[in-house]
C-alpha positions in Angstrom: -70.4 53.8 -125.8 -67.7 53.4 -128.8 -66.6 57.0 -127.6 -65.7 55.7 -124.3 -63.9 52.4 -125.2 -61.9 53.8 -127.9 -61.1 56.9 -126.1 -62.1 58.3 -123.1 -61.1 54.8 -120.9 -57.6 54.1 -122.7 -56.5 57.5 -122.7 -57.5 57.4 -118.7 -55.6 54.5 -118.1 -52.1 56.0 -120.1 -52.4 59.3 -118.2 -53.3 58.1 -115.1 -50.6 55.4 -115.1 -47.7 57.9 -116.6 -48.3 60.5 -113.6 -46.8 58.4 -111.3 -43.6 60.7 -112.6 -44.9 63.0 -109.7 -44.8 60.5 -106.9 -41.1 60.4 -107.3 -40.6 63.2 -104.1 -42.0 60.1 -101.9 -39.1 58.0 -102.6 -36.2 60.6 -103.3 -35.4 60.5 -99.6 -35.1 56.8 -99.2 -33.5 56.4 -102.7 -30.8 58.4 -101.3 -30.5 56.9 -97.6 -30.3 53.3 -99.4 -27.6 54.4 -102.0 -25.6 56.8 -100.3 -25.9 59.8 -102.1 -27.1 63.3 -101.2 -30.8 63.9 -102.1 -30.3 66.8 -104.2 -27.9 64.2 -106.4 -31.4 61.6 -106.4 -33.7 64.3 -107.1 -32.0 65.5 -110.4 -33.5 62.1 -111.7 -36.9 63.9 -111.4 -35.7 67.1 -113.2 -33.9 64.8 -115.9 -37.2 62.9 -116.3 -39.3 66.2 -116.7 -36.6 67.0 -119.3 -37.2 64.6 -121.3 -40.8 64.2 -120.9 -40.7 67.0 -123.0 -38.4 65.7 -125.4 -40.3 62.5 -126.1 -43.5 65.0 -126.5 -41.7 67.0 -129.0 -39.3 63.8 -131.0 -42.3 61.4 -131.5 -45.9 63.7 -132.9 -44.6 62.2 -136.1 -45.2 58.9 -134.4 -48.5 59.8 -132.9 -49.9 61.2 -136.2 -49.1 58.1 -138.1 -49.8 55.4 -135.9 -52.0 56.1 -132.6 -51.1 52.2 -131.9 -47.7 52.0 -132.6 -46.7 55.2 -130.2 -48.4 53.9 -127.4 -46.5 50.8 -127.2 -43.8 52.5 -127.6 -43.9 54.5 -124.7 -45.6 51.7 -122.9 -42.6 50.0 -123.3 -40.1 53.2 -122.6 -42.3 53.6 -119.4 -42.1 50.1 -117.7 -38.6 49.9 -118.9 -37.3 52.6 -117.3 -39.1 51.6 -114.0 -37.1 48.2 -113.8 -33.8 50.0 -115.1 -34.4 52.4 -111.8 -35.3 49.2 -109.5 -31.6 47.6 -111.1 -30.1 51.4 -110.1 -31.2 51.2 -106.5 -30.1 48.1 -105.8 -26.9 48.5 -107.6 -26.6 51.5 -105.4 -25.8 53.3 -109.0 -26.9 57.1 -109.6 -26.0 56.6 -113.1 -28.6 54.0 -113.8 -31.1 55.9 -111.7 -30.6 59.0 -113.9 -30.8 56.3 -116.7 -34.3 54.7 -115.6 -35.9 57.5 -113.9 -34.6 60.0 -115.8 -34.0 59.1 -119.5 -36.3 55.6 -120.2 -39.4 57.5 -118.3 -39.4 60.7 -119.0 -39.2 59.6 -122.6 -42.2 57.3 -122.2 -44.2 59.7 -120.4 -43.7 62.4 -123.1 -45.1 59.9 -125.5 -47.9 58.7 -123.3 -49.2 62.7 -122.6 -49.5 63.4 -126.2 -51.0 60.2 -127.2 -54.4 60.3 -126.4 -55.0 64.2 -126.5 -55.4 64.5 -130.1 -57.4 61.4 -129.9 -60.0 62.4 -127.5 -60.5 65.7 -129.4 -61.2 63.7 -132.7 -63.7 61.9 -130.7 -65.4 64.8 -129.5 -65.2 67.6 -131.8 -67.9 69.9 -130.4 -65.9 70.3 -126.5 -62.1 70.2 -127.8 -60.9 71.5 -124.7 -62.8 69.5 -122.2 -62.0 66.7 -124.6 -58.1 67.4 -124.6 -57.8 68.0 -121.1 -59.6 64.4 -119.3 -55.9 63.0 -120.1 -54.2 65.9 -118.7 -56.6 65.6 -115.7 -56.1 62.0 -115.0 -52.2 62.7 -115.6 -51.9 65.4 -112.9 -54.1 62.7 -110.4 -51.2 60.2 -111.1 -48.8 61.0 -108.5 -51.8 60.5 -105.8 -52.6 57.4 -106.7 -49.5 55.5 -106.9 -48.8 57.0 -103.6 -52.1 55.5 -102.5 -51.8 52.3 -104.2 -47.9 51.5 -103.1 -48.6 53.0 -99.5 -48.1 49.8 -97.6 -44.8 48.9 -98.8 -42.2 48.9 -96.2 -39.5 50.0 -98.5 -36.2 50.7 -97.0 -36.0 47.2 -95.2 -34.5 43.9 -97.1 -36.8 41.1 -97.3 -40.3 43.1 -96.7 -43.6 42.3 -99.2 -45.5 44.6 -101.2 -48.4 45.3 -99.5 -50.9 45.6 -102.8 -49.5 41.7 -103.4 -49.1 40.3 -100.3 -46.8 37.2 -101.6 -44.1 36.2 -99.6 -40.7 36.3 -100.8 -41.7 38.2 -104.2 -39.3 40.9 -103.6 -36.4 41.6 -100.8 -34.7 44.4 -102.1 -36.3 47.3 -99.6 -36.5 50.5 -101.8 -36.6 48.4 -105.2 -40.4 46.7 -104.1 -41.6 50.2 -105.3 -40.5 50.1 -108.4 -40.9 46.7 -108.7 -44.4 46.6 -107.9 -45.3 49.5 -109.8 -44.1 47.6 -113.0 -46.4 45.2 -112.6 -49.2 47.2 -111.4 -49.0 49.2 -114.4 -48.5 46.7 -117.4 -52.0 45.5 -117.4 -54.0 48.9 -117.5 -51.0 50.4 -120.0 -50.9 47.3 -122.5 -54.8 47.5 -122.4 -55.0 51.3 -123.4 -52.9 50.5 -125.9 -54.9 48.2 -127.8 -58.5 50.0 -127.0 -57.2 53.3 -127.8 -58.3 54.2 -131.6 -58.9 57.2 -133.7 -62.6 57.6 -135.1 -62.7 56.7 -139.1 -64.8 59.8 -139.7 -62.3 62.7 -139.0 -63.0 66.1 -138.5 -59.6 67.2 -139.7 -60.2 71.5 -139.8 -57.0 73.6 -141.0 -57.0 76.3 -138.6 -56.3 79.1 -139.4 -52.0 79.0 -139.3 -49.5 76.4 -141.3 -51.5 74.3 -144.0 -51.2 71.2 -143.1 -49.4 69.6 -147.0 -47.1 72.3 -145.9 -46.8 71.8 -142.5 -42.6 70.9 -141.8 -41.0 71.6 -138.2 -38.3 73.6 -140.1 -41.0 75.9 -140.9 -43.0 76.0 -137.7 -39.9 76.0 -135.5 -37.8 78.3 -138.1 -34.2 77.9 -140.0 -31.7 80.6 -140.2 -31.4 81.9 -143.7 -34.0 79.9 -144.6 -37.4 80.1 -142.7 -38.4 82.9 -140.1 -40.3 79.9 -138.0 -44.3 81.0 -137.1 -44.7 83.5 -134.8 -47.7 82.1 -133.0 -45.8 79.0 -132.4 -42.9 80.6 -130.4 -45.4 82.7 -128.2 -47.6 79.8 -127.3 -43.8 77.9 -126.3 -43.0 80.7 -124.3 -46.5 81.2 -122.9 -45.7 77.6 -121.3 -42.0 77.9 -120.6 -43.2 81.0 -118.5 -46.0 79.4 -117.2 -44.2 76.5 -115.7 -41.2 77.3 -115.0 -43.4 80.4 -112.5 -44.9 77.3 -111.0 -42.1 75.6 -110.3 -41.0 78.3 -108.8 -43.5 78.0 -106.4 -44.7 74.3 -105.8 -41.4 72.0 -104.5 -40.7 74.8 -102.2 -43.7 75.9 -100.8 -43.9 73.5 -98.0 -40.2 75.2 -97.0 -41.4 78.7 -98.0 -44.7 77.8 -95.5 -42.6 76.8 -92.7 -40.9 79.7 -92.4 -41.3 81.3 -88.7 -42.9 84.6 -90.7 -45.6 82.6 -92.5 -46.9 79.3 -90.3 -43.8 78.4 -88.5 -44.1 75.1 -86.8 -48.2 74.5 -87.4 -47.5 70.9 -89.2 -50.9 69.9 -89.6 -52.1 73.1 -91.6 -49.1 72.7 -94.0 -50.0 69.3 -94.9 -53.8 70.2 -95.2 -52.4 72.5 -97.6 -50.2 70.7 -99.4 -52.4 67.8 -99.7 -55.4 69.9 -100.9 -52.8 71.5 -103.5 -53.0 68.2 -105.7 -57.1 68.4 -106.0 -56.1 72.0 -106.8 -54.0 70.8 -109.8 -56.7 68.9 -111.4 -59.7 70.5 -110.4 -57.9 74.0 -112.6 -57.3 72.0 -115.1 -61.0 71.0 -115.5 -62.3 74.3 -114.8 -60.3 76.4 -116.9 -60.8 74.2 -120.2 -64.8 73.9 -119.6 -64.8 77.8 -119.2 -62.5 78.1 -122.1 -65.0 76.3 -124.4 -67.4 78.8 -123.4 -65.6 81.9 -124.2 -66.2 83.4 -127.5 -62.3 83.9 -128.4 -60.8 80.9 -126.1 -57.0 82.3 -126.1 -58.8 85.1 -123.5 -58.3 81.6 -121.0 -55.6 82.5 -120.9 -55.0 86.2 -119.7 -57.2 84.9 -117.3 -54.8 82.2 -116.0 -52.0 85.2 -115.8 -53.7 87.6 -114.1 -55.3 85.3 -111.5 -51.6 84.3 -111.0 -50.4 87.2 -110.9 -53.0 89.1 -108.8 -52.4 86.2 -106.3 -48.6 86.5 -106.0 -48.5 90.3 -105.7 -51.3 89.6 -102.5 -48.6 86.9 -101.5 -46.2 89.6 -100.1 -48.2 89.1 -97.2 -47.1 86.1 -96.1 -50.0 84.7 -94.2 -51.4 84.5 -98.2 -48.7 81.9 -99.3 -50.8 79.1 -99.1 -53.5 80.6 -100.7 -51.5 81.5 -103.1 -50.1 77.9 -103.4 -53.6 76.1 -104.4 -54.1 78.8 -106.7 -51.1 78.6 -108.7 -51.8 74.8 -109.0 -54.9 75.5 -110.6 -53.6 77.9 -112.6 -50.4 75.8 -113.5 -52.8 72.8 -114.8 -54.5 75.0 -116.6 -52.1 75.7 -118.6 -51.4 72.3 -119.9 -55.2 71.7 -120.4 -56.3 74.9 -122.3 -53.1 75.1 -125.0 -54.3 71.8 -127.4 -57.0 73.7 -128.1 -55.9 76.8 -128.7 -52.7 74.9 -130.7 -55.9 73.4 -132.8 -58.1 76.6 -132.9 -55.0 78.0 -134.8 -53.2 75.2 -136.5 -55.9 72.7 -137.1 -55.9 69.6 -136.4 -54.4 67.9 -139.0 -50.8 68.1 -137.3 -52.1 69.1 -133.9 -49.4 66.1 -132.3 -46.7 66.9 -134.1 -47.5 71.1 -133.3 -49.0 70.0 -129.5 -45.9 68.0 -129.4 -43.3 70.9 -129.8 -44.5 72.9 -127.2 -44.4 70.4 -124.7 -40.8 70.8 -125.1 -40.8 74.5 -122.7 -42.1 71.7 -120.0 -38.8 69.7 -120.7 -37.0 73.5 -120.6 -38.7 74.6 -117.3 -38.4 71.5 -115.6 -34.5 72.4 -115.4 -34.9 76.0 -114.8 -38.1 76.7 -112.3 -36.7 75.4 -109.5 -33.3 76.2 -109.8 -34.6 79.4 -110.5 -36.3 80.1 -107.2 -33.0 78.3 -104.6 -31.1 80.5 -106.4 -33.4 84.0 -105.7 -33.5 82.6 -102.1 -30.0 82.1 -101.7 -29.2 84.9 -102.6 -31.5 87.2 -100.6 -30.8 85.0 -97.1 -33.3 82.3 -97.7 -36.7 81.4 -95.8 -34.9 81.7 -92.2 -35.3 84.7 -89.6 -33.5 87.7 -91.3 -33.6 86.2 -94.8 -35.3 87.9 -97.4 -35.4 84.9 -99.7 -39.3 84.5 -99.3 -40.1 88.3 -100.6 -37.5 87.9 -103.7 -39.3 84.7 -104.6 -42.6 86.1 -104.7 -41.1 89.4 -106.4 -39.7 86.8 -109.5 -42.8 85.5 -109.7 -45.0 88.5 -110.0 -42.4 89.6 -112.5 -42.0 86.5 -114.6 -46.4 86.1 -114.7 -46.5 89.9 -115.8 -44.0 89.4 -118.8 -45.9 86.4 -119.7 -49.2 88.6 -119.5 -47.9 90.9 -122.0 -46.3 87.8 -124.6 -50.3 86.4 -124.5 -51.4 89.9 -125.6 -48.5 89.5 -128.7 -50.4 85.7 -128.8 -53.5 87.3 -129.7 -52.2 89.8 -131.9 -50.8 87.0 -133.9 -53.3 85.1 -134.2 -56.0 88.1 -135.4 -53.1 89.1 -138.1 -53.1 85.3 -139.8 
């Protein structure tokens, strides 16, 4: 019962509360209407919050290995700020503060949040690291459908409406702004409670793993200095196992829905795209469950994940026949959650995990990296070959680059593996 008060509910209540990141898409449209900008312009305060989601994860394992409590509120704080700092942005009609709220103040908090609890949980159950490290990552990628769920009933977009959820008259009248409104409130009380429940176990199981000892652990060492320290090997190749990873699946995920509608693929059938896209989220979690429990059960657990790549890949090259793209799309989601669940416990496997935040941390930082690059990567492909439209070959180039990019990231997890055995 201690297990699940000082662990297994708080860190529920962070990640489920800190995915609401996701749910941004539902309101990028409106944001953009109310303010007069163009949508791309709104959206960038998703990609600048993904940014620095990975930037908080990577800037504050210091934090998180000192002082569990102290972090949380932290990012508690960064989280709920930034949430009022974008309502102020809307309704000053003012991208800056947007990109300020959305961007900077909650992809910060969420970077903290994610980490928090992971190495936590796997202090509190030793014996299923992975299952253990990835309930926070599961309840994080079911996030964005709750707040949608929750905040459904709010008539944003029209001065003077109420919050559905709250139903008080006159609480808010600022259209858009009762999301984020409401979603500050919502959210204090489960976040402020985690953050007092949430508590490492006084009997540590604090193994060394088999990489950086942890009195000599220092990021100038794992990351490397020139002249100074070559930077660990392992290290980089898990980074770039996740940079590869998600940057491939965001590739693939914003657009798919456009990719889908394409008159070569399932043209104007609305009702199976949304069946599809809808189902994609479960997808998401449910990999991310799977993929650590079968993990813990593999004799050498970094095999997880030439698993992941070669399911991802397999699927993609079967994706040049179009009628496969949605297939392929709930695949990739469970293999792209995957990824996030499985690496702490590889990262602990190796490292130990005595600086597992600080290590688990720093390679959250290709998530920041990717966040900028996936999606860019694939409009640009597109572009270039026509796009999704009849005559366009921007549909084959996209699943072409992903094939590509999933092999190359094949062949760095077999260079993971050789590192690991040569330690």
């Amino acid at each position: 019962m201690k297990r699940f008060i000082r662990a297994v509910l708080p860190a529920f209540l962070l990640a489920v509360s800190v995915g609401q990141i996701y749910a941004f898409t539902n309101f990028s449209t409106e944001i953009a209407q109310y303010i007069g900008e163009t949508q791309k312009n709104v959206q960038f305060a998703f990609s600048l919050g993904i940014f620095f989601l990975g930037m908080g994860a990577a800037f504050f394992g210091k934090i998180v290995e000192k002082n569990i409590r102290l972090s949380t509120i932290i990012g508690t704080t960064l989280f709920l700020s930034g949430l009022l700092v974008t309502e102020a942005g809307i309704h000053m009609k003012s991208l800056a503060m947007i990109y300020l709220g959305y961007g900077f103040l909650i992809g910060l908090g969420t970077g903290v949040i994610y980490i928090s609890p992971v190495k936590t949980m796997m202090l509190w159950f030793p014996e299923h690291k992975a299952i253990a490290a990835a309930l926070p990552i599961i309840s994080f990628g079911l996030g964005s459908t709750l707040s949608t769920i929750l905040f459904s009933g709010i008539h944003w977009g029209t001065p003077g409406a109420s919050v559905a959820v709250f139903q008080l008259k006159g609480f808010v009248d600022y259209g858009i702004t009762n999301v984020f409104h409401a979603y500050a409130i919502f959210y204090a009380f489960p976040m402020v409670t985690a953050c007092f429940l949430l508590k490492k176990p006084k009997i540590q199981v604090q193994s060394f793993g088999h990489g950086i000892p942890a009195l000599e652990f220092s990021y100038a060492r794992l990351l490397g200095v020139p002249f100074l320290y070559r930077g660990d090997r392992f290290f980089w190749q898990a980074w770039l196992f996740m940079f590869l990873n998600i940057s491939a699946g965001l590739c693939l995920i914003p657009l798919a829905k456009q990719m889908m509608s394409s008159p070569d693929v399932y043209g104007d059938n609305v009702k199976l795209i949304t069946w599809i896209v809808a189902l994609s989220g479960l997808m998401n979690g449910g990999g991310r469950f799977l993929f650590a429990w079968w993990s813990d059960r593999l004799a050498k657990r970094i095999n997880i994940l030439l698993i992941i790549l070669a399911i991802s890949a397999g699927i993609m090259l079967a994706s040049f026949l179009p009628i496969l793209i949605g297939l392929a799309l709930l695949v990739i989601n469970a293999c792209y959650g995957a990824g996030f669940s499985v690496i702490p416990a590889i990262l602990a496997d190796h490292f130990g995990m005595t600086n597992i935040s600080k290590i688990h941390g720093a390679v959250l930082s290709a998530w920041g990296f990717a966040g900028l690059a996936g999606n860019q990567a694939a409009m640009a492909v597109s572009k270039a070959f026509g796009g999704y439209g009849e005559g366009g070959h921007g549909y084959v180039a996209v699943v072409a680059l992903l094939v590509i990019v999933y092999s190359l990231n094949f062949v760095n997890v077999l260079l993971l593996k050789k590192s690991a055995a040569s330690t």
